[in-house]
GUNU-11014 format. One record per residue (C-alpha): residue number from 0; x, y, z. Coordinates in steps of 0.1 Angstrom, whole numbers, plus 5000, padded with zeros to 4 digits. Each point is the difference from the previous one (the first is absolute). Layout:
! residues N
+-----+------+------+------+
| seq |    u |    v |    w |
+-----+------+------+------+
| NUM |    X |    Y |    Z |
...
+-----+------+------+------+
END
This chain:
! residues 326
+-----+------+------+------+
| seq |    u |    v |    w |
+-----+------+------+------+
|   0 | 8072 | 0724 | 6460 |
|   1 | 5014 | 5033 | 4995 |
|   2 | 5030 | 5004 | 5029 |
|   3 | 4985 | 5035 | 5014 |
|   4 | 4965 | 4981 | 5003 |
|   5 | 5015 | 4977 | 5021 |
|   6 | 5017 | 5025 | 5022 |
|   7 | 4966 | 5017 | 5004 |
|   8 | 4983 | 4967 | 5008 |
|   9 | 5019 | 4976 | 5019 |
|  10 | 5001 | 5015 | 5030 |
|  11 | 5020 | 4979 | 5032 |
|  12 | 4965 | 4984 | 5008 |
|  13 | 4991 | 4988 | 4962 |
|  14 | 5038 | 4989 | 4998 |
|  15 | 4999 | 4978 | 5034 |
|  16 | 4966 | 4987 | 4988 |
|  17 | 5013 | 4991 | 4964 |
|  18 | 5029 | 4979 | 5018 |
|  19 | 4977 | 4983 | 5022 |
|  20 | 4982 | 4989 | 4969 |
|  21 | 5024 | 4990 | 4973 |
|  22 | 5038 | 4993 | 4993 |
|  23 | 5003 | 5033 | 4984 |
|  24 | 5033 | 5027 | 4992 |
|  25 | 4985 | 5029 | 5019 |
|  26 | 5031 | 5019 | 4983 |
|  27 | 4994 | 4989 | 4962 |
|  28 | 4971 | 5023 | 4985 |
|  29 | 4996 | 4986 | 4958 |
|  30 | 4989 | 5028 | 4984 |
|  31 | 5019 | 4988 | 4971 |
|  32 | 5000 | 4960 | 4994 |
|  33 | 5028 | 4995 | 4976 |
|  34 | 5024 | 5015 | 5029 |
|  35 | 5022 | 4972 | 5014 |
|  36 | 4989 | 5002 | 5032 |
|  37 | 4963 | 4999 | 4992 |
|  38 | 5006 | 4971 | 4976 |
|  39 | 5017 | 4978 | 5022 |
|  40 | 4970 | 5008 | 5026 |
|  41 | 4971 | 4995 | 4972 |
|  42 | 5015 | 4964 | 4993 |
|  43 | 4990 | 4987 | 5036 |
|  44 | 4969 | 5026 | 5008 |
|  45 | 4969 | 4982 | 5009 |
|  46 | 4979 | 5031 | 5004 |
|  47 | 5003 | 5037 | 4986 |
|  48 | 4999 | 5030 | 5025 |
|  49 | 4990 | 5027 | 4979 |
|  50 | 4988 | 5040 | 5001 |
|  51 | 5003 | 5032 | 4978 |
|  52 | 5033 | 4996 | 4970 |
|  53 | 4999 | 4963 | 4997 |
|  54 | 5014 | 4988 | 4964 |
|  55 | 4973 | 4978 | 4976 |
|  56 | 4997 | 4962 | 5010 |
|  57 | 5009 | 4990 | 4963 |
|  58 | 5008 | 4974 | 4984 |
|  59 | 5036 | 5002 | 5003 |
|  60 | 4997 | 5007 | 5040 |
|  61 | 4977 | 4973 | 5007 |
|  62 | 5025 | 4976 | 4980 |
|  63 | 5025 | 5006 | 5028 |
|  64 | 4977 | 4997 | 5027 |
|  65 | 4990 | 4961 | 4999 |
|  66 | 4989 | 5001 | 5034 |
|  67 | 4975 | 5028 | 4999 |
|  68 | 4970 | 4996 | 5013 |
|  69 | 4983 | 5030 | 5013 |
|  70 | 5002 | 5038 | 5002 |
|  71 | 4988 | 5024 | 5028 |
|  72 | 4998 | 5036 | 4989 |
|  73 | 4998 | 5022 | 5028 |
|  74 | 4976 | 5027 | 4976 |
|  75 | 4974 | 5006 | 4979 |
|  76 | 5004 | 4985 | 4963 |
|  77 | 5021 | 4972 | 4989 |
|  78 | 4995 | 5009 | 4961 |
|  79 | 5032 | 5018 | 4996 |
|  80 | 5022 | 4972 | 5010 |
|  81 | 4980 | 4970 | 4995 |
|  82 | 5001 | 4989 | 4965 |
|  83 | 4975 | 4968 | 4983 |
|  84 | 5035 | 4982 | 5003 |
|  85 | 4996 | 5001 | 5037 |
|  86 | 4965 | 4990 | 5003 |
|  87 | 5004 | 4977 | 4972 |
|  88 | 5027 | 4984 | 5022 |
|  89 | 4970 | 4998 | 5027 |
|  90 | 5014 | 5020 | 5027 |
|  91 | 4979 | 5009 | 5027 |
|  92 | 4998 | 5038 | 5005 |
|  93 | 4987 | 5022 | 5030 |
|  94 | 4997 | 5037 | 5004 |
|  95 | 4999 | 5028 | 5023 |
|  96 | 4973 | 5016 | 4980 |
|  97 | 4973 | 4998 | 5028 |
|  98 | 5028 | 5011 | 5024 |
|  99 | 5001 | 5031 | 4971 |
| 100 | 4965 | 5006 | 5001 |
| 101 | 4996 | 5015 | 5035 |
| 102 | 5017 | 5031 | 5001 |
| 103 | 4987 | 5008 | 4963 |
| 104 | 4963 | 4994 | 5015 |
| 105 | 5008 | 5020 | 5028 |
| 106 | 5007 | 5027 | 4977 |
| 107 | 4971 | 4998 | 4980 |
| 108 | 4973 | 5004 | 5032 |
| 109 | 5019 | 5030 | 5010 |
| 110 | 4997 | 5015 | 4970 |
| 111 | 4965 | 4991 | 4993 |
| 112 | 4991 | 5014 | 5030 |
| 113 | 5021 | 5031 | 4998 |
| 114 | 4987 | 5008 | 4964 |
| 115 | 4968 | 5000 | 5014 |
| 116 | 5009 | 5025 | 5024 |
| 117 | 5012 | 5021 | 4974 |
| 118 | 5029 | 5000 | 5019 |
| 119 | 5029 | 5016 | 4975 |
| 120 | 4970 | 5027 | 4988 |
| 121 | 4994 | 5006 | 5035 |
| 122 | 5036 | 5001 | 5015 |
| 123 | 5003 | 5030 | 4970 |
| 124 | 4976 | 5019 | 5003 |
| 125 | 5005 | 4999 | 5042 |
| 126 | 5036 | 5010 | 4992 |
| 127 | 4996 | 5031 | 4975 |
| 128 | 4972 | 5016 | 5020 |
| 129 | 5004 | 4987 | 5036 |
| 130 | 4963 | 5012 | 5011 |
| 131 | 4972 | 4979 | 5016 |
| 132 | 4985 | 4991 | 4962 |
| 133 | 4963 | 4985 | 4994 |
| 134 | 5017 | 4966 | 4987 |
| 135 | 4968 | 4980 | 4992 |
| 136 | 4988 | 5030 | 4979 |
| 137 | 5029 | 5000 | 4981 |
| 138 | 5002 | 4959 | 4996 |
| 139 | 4964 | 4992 | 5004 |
| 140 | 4999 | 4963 | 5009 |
| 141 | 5037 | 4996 | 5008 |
| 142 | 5003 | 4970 | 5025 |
| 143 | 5003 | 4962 | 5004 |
| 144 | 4962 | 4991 | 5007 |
| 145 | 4981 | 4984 | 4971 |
| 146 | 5025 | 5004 | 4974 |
| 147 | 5004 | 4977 | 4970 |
| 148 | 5037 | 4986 | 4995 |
| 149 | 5010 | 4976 | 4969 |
| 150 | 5025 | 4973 | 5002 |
| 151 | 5016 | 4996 | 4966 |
| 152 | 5015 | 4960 | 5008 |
| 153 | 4991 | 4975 | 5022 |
| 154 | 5036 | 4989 | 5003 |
| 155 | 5018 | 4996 | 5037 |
| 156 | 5000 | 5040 | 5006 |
| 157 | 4967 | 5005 | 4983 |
| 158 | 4985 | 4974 | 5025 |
| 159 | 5016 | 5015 | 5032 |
| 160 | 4990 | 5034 | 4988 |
| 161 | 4966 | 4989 | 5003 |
| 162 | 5004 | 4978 | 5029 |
| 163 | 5012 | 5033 | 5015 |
| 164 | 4974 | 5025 | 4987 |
| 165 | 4969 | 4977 | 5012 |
| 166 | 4999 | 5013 | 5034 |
| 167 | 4990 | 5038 | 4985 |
| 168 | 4969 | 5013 | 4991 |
| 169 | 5012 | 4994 | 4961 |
| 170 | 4983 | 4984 | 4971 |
| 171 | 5026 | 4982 | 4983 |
| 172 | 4998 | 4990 | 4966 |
| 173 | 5027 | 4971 | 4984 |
| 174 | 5009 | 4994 | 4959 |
| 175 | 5020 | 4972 | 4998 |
| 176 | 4994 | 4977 | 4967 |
| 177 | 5010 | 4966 | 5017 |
| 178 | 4977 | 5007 | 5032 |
| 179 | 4966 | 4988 | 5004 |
| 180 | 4966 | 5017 | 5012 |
| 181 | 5005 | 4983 | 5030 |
| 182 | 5033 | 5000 | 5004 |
| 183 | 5000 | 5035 | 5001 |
| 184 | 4972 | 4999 | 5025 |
| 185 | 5022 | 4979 | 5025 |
| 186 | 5021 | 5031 | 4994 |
| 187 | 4979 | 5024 | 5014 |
| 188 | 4995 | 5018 | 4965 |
| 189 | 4979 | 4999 | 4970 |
| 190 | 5016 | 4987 | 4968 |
| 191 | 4989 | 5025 | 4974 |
| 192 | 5018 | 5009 | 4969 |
| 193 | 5032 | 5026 | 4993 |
| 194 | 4980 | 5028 | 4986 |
| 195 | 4971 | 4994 | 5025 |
| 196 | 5030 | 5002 | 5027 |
| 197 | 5014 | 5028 | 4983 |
| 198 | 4965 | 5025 | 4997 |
| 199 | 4989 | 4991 | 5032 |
| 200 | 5031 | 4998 | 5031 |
| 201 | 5011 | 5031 | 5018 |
| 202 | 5033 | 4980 | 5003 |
| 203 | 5012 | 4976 | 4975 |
| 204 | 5032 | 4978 | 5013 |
| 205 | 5025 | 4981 | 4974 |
| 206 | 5008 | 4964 | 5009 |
| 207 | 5000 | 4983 | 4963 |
| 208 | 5033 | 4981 | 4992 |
| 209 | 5025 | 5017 | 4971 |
| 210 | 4988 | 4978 | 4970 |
| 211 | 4998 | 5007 | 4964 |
| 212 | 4960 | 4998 | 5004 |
| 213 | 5001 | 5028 | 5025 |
| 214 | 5022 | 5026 | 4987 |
| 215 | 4985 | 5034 | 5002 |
| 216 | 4972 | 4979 | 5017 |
| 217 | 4986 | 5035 | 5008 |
| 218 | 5003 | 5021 | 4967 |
| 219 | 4989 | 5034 | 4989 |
| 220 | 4962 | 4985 | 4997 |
| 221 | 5000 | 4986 | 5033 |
| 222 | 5014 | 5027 | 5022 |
| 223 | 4974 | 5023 | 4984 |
| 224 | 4976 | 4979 | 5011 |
| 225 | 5009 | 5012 | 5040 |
| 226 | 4983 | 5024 | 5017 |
| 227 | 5010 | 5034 | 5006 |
| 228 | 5023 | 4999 | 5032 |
| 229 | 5001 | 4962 | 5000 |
| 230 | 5034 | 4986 | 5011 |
| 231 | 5022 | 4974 | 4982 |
| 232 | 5023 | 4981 | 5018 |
| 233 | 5028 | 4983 | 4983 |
| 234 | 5025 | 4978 | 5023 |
| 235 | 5001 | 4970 | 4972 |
| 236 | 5025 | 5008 | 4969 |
| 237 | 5000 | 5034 | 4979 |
| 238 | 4992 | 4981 | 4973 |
| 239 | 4965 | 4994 | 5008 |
| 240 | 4987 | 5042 | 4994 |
| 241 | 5002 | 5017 | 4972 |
| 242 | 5024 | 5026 | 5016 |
| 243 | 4998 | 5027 | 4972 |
| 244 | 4960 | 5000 | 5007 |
| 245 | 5004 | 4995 | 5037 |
| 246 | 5023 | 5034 | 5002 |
| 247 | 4978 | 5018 | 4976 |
| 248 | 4969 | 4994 | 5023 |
| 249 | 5027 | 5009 | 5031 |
| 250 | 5007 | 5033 | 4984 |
| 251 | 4965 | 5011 | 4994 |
| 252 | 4987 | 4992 | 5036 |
| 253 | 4980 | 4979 | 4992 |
| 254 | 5005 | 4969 | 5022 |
| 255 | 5028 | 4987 | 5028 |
| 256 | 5025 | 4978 | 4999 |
| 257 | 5022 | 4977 | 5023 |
| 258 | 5031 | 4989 | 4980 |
| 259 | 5024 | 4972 | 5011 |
| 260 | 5007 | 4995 | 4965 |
| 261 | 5011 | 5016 | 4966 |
| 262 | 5011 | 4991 | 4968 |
| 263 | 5032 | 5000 | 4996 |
| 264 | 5008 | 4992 | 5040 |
| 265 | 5010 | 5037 | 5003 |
| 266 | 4985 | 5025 | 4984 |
| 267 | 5017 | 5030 | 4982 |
| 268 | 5014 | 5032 | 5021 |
| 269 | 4971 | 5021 | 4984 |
| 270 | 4967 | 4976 | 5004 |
| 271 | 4974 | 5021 | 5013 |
| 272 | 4988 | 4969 | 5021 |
| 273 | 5031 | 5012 | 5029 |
| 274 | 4980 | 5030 | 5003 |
| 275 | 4965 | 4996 | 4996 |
| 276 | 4986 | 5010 | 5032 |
| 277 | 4972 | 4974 | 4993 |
| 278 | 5024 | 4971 | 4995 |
| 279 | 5019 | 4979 | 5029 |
| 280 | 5028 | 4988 | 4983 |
| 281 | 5021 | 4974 | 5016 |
| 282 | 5029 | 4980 | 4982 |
| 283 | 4993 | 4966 | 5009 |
| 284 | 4998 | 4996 | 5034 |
| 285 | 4969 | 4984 | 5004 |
| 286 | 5017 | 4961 | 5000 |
| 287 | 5021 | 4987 | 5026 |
| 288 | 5031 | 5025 | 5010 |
| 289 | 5020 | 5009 | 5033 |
| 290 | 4987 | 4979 | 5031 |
| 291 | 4972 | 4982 | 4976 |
| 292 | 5027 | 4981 | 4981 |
| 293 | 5004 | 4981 | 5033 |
| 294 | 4965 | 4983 | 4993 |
| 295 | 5008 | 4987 | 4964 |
| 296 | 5033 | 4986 | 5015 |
| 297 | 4983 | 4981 | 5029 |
| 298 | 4970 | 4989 | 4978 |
| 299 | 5026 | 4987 | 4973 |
| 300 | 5023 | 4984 | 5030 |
| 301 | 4962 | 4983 | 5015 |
| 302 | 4998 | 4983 | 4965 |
| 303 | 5036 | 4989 | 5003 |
| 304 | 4993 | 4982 | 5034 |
| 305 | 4971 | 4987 | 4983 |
| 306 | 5017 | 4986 | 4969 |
| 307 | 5029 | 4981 | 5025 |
| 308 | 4971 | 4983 | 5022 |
| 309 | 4986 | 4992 | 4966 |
| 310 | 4965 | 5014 | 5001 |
| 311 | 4987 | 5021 | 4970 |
| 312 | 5011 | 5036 | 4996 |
| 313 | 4967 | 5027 | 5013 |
| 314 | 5008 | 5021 | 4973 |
| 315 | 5012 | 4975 | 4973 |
| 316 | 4996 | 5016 | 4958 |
| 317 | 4982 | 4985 | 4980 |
| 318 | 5014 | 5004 | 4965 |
| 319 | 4963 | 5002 | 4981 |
| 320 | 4993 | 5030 | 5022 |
| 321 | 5030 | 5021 | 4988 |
| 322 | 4979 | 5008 | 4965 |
| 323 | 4975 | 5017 | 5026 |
| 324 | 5023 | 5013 | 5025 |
| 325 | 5027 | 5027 | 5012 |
+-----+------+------+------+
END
């Protein structure tokens, strides 16, 4: 991992834990495996520690690691360093990414039921013309009870979104191509499909994975499709929205948004979206940061105490479910 990552999560606790657990160098952090140090430790390493800035598992890596057997990533996706060398190799894999998906949940039901409250419109208006003001006839309808909120990807936030939500007065509606009738029943939402989602939610919440196949996911055609003062939010990848259609509905007024993520990371000095007093722009906090790093570290240090009694990691990666996944 990336030497500053490490300083950020391997506090005294994770560090006494991670010496109780393995013969590890609590000094020597690889970010770089050619390095002397880190070569001579990848030749006897039984087991990967790994976070945020790790080098690719390639070919020529794995060739000086005969040893390796497993890798414990202590966050959310293992695509950037885990290379078909590596699972070709038949490593076994686990990641933090249901640690990950907490805090990003959390995120999502306070927004939800913020943009419901028409909270940012609201705090406005209250601030230019501090009065008592007739607020439900100015929003008619604002409020939480009986809304409709979409769920754009059953995948581990998507599901604790919903697992979240079910205790309010919500109808929740799910689109997720590789989820059953059912399934999404056992969910607590009804599986219905993207532009169904899209025409009919007062809330619509992004938790598809960055693929190919869903790249501007929700174009020009399908943000249209929203109703007037319907609220996207987006706490997946940039990627996912058409941003140049998003920011034109923005600027008109037309609906609200919640923005975790752009495209690129961050956006340009003069994007109207810092502005926008209908927009809640965030960069990228939702995931795990500060004190909420501490509950990747212990989840990934629970499947390292798992891996040296020999049982089967919790949160083990399949390799097949990477074409699908974050």
């Amino acid at each position: 991992m990336d030497p500053a990552v490490a300083a950020r999560i391997l506090d005294d606790e994770a560090r006494t834990r991670l010496a109780a657990l393995a013969e590890v160098d609590l000094d020597l952090i690889a970010a770089d495996f050619a390095a002397p140090d880190a070569a001579a430790a990848l030749a006897e390493a039984e087991v990967l520690f790994t976070c945020w800035g790790s080098a690719p598992l390639d070919e020529a890596v794995l060739a000086r690691a005969p040893r390796l057997r497993a890798v414990v990533h202590a966050a959310g996706s293992v695509k950037h360093h885990l290379t078909d060398a590596a699972w070709a190799r038949g490593l076994i894999v686990s990641s933090g990414a249901a640690a990950n998906a907490l805090p990003v949940a959390e995120y999502t039901v306070a927004a939800v039921l913020f943009a419901n409250k028409r909270v940012l419109r609201i705090r406005d208006a209250y601030r230019a013309e501090r009065r008592l003001v007739d607020w439900d006839a100015r929003f008619p309808g604002f409020g939480n009870y009986r809304r409709t909120i979409g769920i754009v990807g059953a995948s581990r936030i998507g599901r604790r979104v919903l697992e979240l939500l079910r205790p309010f007065d919500f109808e929740l509606l799910l689109h997720d191509p590789y989820v059953t009738t059912d399934q999404a029943e056992a969910l607590g939402a009804r599986r219905v499909d993207l532009d169904e989602l899209m025409r009919r939610s007062d809330v619509v919440s992004v938790h598809a994975p960055e693929l190919e196949s869903t790249r501007h996911l929700l174009d020009r055609r399908r943000l249209a499709l929203m109703r007037d003062g319907a609220t996207l939010i987006n706490t997946a990848r940039g990627s996912l929205v058409d941003q140049e259609a998003l920011t034109e509905e923005l600027v008109a007024g037309r609906l609200d948004a919640v923005i975790d993520v752009t495209e690129p990371d961050v956006l340009p000095p003069a994007s109207p979206l810092y502005d926008l007093p209908n927009v809640l722009l965030t960069p990228h906090i939702a995931g795990s940061l500060g004190g909420e790093l501490r509950r990747m570290v212990a989840s990934a240090l629970d499947e390292l105490d798992r891996y040296t009694r020999g049982e089967p990691f919790a949160h083990e990666v399949e390799p097949a479910s990477l074409t699908r996944s974050a």
